[in-house]
Backbone as numpy.savetxt, mean C-alpha at the origin, in Angstrom:
# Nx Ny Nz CAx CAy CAz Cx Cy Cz
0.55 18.12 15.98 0.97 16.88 16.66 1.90 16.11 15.73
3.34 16.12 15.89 4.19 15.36 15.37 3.59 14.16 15.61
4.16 13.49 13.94 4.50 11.83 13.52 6.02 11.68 14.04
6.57 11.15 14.95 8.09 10.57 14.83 9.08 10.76 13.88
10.26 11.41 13.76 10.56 11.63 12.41 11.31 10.59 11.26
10.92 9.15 12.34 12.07 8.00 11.86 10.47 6.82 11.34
9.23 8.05 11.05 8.03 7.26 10.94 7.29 7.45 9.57
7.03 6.31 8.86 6.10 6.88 7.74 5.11 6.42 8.24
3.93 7.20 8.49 2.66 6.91 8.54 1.60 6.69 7.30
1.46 5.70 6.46 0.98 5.13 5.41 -0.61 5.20 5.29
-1.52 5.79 4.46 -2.84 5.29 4.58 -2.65 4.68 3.36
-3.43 3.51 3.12 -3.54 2.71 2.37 -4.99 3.04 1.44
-4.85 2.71 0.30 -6.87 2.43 -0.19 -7.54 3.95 -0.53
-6.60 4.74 -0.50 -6.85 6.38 -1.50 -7.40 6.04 -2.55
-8.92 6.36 -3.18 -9.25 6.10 -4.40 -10.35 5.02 -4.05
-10.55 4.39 -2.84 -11.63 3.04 -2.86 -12.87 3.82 -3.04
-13.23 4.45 -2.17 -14.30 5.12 -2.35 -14.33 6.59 -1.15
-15.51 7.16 -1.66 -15.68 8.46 -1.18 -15.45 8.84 0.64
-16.10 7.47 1.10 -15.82 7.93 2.69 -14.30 7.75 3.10
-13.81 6.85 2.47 -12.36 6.22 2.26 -11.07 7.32 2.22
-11.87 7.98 0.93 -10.63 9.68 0.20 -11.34 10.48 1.55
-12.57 10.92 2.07 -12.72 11.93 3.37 -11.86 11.60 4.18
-11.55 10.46 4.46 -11.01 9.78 5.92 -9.64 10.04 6.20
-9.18 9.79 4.61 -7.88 9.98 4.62 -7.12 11.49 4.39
-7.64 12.40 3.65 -7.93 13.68 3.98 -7.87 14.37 5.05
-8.89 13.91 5.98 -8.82 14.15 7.59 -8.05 13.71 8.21
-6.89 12.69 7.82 -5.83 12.45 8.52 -5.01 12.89 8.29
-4.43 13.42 7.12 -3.34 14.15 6.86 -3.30 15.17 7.28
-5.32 16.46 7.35 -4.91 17.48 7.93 -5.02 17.31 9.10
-4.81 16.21 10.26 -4.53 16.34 11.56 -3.46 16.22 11.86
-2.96 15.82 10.73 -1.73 14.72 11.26 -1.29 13.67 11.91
-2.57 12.66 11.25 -2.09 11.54 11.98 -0.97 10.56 10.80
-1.55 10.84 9.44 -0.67 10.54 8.54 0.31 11.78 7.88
1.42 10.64 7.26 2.54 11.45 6.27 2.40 11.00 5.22
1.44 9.85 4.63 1.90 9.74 3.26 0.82 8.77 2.77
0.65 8.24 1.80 -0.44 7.93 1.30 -0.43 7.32 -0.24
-1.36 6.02 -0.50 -1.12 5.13 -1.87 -2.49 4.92 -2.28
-2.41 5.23 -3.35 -3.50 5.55 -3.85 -4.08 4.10 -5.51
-4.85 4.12 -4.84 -5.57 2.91 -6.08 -6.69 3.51 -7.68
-5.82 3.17 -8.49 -6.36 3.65 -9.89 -7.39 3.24 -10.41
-7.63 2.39 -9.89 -8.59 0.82 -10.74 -10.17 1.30 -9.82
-10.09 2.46 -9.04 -11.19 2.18 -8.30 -12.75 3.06 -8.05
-13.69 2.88 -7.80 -14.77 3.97 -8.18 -14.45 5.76 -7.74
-13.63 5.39 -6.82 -13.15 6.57 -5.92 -11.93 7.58 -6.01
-11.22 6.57 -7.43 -9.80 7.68 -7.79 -9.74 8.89 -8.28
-10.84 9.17 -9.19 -10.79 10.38 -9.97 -11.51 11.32 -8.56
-11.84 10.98 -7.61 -12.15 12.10 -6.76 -10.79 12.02 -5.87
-10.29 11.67 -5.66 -9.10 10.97 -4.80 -8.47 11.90 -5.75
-7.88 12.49 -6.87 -7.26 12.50 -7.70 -7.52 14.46 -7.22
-8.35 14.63 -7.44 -9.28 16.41 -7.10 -8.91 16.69 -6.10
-9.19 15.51 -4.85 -8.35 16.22 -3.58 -6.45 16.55 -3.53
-6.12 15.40 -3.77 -5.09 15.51 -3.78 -4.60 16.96 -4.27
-4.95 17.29 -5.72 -4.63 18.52 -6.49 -4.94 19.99 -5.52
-6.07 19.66 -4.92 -6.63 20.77 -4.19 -6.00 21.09 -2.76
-5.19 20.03 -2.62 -5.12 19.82 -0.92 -3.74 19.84 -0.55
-2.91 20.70 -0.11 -1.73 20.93 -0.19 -0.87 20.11 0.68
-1.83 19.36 1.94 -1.48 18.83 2.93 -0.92 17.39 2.50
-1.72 17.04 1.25 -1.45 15.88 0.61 -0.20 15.33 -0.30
0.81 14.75 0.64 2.12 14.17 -0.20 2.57 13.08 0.42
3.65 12.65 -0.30 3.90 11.45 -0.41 3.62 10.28 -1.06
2.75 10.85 -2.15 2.03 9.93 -2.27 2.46 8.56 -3.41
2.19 7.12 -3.09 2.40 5.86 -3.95 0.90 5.83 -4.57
1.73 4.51 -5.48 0.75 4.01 -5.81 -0.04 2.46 -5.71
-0.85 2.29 -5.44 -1.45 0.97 -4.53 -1.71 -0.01 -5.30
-0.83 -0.60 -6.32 -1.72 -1.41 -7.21 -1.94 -2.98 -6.86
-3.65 -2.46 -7.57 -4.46 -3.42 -7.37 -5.18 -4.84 -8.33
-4.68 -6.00 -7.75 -4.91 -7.12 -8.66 -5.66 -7.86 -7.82
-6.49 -7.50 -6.93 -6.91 -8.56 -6.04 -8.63 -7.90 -6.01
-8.99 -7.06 -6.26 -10.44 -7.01 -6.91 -10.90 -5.58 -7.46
-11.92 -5.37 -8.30 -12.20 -4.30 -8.96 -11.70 -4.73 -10.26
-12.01 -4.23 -11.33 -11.87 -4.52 -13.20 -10.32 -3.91 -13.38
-9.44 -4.70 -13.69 -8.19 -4.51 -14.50 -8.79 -3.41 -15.75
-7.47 -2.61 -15.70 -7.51 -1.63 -16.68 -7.24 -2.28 -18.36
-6.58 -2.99 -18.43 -6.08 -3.98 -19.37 -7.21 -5.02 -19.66
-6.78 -5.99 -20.73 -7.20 -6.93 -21.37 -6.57 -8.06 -20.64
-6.45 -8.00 -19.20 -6.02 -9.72 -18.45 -6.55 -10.85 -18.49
-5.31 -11.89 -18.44 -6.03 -13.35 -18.71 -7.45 -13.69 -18.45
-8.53 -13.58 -18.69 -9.97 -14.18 -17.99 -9.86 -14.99 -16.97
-8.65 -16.36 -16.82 -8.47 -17.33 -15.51 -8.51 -16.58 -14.33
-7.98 -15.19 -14.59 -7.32 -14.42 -13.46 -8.67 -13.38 -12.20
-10.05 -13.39 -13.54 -11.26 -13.08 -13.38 -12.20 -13.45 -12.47
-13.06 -13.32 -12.26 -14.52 -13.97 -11.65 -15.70 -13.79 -12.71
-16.85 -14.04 -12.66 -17.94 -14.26 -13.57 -18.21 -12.77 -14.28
-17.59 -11.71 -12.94 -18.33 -10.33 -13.48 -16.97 -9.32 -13.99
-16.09 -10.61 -14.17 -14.92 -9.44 -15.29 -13.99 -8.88 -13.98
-14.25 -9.12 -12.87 -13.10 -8.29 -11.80 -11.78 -9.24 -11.25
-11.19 -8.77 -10.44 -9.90 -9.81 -10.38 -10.55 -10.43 -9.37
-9.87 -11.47 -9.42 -10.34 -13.18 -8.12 -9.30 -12.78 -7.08
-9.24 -12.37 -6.04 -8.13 -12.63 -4.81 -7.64 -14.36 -4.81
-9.13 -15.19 -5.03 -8.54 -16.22 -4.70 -7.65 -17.05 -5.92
-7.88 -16.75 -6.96 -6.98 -16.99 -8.46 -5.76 -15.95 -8.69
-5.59 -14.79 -7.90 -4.14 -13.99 -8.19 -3.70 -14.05 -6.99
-4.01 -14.67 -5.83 -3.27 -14.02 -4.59 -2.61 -15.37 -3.94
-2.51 -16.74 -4.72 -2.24 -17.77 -4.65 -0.92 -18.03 -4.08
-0.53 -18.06 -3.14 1.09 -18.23 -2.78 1.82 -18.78 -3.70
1.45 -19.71 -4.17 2.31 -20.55 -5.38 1.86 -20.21 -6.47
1.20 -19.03 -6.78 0.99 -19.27 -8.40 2.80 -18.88 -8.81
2.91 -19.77 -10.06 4.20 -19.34 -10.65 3.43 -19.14 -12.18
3.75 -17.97 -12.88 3.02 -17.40 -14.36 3.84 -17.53 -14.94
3.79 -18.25 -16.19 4.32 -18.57 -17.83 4.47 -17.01 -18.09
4.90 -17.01 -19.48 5.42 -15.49 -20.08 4.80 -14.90 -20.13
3.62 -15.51 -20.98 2.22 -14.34 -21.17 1.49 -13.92 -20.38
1.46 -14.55 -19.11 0.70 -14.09 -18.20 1.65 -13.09 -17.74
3.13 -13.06 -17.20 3.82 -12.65 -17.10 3.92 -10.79 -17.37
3.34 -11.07 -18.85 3.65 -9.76 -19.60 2.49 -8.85 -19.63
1.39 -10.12 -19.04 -0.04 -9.29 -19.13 -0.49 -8.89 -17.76
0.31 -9.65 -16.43 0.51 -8.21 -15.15 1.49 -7.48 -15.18
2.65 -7.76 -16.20 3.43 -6.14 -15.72 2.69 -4.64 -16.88
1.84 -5.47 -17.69 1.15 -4.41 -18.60 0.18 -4.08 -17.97
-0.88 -4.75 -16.64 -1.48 -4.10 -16.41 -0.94 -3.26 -15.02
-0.05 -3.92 -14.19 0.50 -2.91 -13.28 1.19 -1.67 -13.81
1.57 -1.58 -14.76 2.36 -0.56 -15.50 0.97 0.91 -16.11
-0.23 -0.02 -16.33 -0.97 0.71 -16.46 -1.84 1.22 -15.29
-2.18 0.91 -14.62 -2.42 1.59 -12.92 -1.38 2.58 -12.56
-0.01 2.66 -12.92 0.82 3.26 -12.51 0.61 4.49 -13.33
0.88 4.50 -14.80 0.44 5.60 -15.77 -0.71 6.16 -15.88
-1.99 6.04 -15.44 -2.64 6.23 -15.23 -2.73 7.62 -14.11
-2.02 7.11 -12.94 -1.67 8.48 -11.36 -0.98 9.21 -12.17
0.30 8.98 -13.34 0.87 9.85 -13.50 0.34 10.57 -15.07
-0.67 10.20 -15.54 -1.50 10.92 -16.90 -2.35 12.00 -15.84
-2.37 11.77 -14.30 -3.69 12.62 -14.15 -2.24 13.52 -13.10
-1.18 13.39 -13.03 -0.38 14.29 -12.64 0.13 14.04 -11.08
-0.27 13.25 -10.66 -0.11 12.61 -9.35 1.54 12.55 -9.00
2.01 13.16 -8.05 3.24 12.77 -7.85 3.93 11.55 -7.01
3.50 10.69 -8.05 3.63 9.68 -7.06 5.20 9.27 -6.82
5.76 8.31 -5.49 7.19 8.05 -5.53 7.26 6.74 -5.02
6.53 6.27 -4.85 6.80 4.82 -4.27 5.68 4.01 -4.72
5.79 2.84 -4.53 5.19 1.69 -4.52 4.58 0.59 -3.46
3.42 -0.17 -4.26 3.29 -0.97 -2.95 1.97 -1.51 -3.65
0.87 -3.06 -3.02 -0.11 -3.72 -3.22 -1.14 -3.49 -2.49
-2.12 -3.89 -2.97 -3.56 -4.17 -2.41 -3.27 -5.02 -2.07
-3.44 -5.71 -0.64 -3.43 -6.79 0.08 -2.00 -7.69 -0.04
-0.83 -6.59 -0.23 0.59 -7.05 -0.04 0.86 -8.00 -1.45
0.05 -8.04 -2.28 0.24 -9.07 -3.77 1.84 -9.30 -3.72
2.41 -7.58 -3.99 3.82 -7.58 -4.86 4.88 -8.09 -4.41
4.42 -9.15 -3.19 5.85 -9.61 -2.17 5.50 -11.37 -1.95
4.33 -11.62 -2.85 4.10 -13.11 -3.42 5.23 -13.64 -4.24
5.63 -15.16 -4.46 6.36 -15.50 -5.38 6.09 -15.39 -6.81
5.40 -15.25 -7.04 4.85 -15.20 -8.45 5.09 -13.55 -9.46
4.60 -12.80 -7.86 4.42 -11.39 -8.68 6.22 -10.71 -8.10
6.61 -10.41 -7.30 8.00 -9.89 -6.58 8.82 -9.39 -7.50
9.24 -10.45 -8.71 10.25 -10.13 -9.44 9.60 -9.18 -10.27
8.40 -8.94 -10.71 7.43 -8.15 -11.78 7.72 -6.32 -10.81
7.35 -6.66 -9.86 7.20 -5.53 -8.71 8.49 -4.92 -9.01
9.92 -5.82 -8.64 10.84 -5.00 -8.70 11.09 -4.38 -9.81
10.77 -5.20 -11.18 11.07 -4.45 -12.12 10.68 -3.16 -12.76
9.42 -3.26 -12.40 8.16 -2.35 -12.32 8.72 -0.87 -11.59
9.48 -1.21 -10.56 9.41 -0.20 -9.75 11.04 0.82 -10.21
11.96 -0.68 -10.80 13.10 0.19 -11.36 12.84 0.54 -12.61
11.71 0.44 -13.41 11.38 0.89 -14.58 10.85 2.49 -14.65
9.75 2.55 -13.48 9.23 4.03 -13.04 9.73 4.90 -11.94
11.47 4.29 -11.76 11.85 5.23 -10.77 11.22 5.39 -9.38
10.71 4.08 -8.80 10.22 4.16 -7.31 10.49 3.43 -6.34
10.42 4.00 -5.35 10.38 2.94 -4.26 9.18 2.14 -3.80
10.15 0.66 -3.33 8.83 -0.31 -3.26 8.83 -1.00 -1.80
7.67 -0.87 -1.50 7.21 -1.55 -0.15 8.05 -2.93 0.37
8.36 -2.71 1.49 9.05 -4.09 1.86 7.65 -5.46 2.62
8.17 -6.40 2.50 7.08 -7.27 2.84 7.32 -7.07 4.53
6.11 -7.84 5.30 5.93 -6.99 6.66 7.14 -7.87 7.36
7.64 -6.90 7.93 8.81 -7.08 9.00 8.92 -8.23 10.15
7.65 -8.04 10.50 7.20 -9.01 12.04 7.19 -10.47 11.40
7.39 -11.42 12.98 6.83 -12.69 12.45 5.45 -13.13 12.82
5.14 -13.39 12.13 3.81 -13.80 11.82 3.40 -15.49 11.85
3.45 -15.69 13.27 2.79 -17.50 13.14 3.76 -17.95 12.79
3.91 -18.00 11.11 4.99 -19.07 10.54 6.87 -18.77 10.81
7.33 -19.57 10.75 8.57 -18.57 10.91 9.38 -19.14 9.45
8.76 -19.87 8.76 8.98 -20.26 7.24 8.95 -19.11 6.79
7.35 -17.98 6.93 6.88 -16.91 6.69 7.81 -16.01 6.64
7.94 -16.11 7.82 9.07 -14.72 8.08 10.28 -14.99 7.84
10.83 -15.89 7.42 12.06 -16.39 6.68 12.27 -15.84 5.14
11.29 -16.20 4.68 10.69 -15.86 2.89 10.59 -14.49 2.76
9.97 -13.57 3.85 9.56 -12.12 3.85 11.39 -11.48 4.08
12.25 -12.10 4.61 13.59 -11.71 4.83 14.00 -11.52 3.78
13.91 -13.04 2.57 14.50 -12.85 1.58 14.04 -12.00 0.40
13.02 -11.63 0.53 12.23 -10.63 -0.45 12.77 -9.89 -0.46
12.77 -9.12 1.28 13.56 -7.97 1.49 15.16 -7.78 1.28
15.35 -8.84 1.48 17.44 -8.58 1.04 17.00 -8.29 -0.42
16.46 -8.90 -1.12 16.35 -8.48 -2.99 15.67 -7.26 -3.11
14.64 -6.47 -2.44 14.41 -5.24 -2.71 15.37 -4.19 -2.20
16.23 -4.51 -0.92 17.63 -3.67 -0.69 18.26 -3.53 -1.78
18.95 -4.50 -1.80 20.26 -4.44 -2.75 19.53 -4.21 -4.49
18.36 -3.99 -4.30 18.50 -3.13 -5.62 17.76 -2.26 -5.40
18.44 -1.54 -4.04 17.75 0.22 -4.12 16.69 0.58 -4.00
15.78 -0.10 -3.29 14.64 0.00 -3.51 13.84 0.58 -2.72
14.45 -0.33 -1.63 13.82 0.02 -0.29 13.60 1.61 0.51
12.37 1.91 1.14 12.70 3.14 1.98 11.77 3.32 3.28
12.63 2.07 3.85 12.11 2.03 5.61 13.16 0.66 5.78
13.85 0.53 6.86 14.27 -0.45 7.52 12.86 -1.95 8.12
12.22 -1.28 8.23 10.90 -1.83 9.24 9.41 -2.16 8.14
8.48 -2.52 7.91 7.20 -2.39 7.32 6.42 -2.86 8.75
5.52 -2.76 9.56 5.02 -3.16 10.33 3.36 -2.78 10.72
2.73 -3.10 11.39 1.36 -3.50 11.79 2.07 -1.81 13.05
0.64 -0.93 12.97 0.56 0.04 14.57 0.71 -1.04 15.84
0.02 -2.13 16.24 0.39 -3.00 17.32 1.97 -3.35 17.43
2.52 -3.22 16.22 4.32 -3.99 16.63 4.94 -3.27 16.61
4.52 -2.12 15.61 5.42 -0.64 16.05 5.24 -0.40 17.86
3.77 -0.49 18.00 4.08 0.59 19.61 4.52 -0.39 20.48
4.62 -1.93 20.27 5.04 -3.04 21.51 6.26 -2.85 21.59
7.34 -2.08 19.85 8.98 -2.06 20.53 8.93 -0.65 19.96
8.35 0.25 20.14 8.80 2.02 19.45 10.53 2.41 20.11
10.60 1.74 21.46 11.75 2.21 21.82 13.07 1.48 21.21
12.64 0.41 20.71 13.87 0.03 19.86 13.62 0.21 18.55
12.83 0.75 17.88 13.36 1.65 16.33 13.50 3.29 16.69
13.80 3.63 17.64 14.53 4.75 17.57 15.42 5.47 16.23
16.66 4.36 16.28 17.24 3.99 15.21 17.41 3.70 13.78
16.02 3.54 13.74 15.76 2.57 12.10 14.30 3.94 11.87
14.19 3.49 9.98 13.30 4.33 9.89 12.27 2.85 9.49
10.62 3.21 9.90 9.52 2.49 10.53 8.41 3.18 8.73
7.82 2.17 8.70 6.70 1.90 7.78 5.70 1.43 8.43
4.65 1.86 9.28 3.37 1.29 9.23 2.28 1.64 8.62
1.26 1.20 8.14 0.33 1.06 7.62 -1.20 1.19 8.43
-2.33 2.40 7.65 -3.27 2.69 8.53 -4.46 2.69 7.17
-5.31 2.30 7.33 -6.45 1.83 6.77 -8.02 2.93 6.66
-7.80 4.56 6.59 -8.72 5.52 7.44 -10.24 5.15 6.64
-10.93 5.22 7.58 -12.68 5.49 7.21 -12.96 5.71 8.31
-14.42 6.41 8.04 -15.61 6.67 8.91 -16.52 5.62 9.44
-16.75 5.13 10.36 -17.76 4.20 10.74 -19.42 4.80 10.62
-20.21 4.24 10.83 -21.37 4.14 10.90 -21.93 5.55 11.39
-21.59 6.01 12.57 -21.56 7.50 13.56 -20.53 8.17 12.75
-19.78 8.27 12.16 -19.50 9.20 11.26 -18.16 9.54 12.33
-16.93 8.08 13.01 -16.17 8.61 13.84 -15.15 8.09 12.78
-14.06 8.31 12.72 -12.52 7.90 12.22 -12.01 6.72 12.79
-12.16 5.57 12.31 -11.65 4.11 11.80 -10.64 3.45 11.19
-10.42 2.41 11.13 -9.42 1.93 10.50 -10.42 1.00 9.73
-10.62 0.14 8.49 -11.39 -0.48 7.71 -10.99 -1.79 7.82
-10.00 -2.04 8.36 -9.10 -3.34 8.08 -9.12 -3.60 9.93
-9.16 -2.89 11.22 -8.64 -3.05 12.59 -9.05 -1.59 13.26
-10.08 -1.90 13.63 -10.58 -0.03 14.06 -9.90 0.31 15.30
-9.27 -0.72 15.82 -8.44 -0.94 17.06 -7.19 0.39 16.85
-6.54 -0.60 15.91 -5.52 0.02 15.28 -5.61 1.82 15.15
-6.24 2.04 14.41 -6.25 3.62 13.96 -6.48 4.39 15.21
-7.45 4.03 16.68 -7.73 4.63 17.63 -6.45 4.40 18.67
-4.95 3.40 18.52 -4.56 3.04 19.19 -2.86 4.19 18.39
-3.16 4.42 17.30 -2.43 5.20 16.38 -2.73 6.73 17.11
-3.61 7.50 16.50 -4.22 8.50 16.71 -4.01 9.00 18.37
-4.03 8.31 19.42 -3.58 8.11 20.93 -1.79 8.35 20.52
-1.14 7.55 20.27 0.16 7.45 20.55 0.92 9.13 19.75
-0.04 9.54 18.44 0.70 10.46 17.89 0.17 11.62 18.61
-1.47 12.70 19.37 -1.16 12.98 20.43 -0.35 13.35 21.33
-0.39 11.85 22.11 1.07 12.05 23.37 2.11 12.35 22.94
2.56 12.65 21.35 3.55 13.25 21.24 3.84 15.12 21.19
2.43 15.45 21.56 2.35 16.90 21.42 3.68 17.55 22.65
């Protein structure tokens, strides 16, 4: 069952944990996904890491880095922490945080180390991208791009659609003109499965980034972790393309 060929089908969260790496596994060999980002920082990578090696079906793969929870690989600011040493979503994911130098130098040392890390264990990774979209915040963006022209990758565009604000989606424009024009980019589109299939007939044209979230639910069926809607509304549309 073809993916569209103007489609990256993204699973996100490779490496969270064990039902997480099955899920996503099982999507690649169905084919509901093409590609896949994988998180270093997490209980689930070094098995995430075995499949991949073992599993031929498995490419494309980024890397997912993560500052928004689980233990930094690095020695990061403590502010940036919670009581038990892991990152705060609500202290790094701050719309306005703007970071002085040192902080500065102590997320591109630890994103740099999440990254070396996929590639010490041989991972071919080629692109880029966040846990919970971090790298398209004001604070972190410029770190991201550099990050990404430092290791030769491509980096996630912030999401395409508008969203409520149209300030929002004003700001997400300009991210994206700065990850174009320095090469970065590799999709015209980043989008939600709901906004891909409401206009599929007008990205014909353009190449499409959405994002799919795979796990197992409770009965042991194939989910999305983030919109279980989503993955069953995915999985339908790629199908009808038989």
């Amino acid at each position: 069952m073809p993916i569209p060929g103007n489609v990256l089908a993204n699973a996100d969260d490779l490496g969270l944990n064990a039902s997480v790496n099955k899920a996503i596994l099982h999507c690649f060999e169905e084919g509901y996904i093409n590609s896949a980002s994988v998180l270093t920082n997490t209980i689930g990578f070094q098995e995430s890491v075995q499949l991949i090696h073992t599993s031929s079906c498995m490419h494309n793969l980024g890397v997912h880095v993560n500052l928004a929870e689980g233990r930094p690989l690095t020695n990061i600011n403590r502010r940036y922490l919670d009581a038990e040493g892991n990152f705060d979503i609500v202290k790094t994911g701050k719309k306005l945080n703007f970071f002085n130098n040192e902080d500065k130098q102590g997320f591109i040392k630890e994103i740099h180390a999440q990254i070396n890390l996929a590639i010490a264990n041989k991972l071919p990774v080629i692109h880029l991208d966040s846990h919970y979209h971090l790298h398209t915040l004001p604070g972190f963006y410029k770190l991201f791009i550099k990050t990404a022209r430092h290791f030769n990758l491509k980096l996630r565009l912030a999401q395409t659609y508008k969203e409520n604000s149209y300030v929002k989606f004003l700001y997400r424009q300009y991210i994206n003109r700065i990850i174009v024009n320095n090469k970065l980019g590799y999709s015209t589109y980043f989008e939600t499965v709901d906004k891909f299939l409401a206009k599929q007939n007008g990205h014909q044209n353009n190449f499409v980034e959405i994002m799919l979230h795979p796990d197992f639910d409770l009965e042991g069926n194939i989910t999305d972790h983030f919109d279980k809607d989503s993955m069953l509304n995915w999985i339908n549309f790629v199908k009808r393309q038989e």
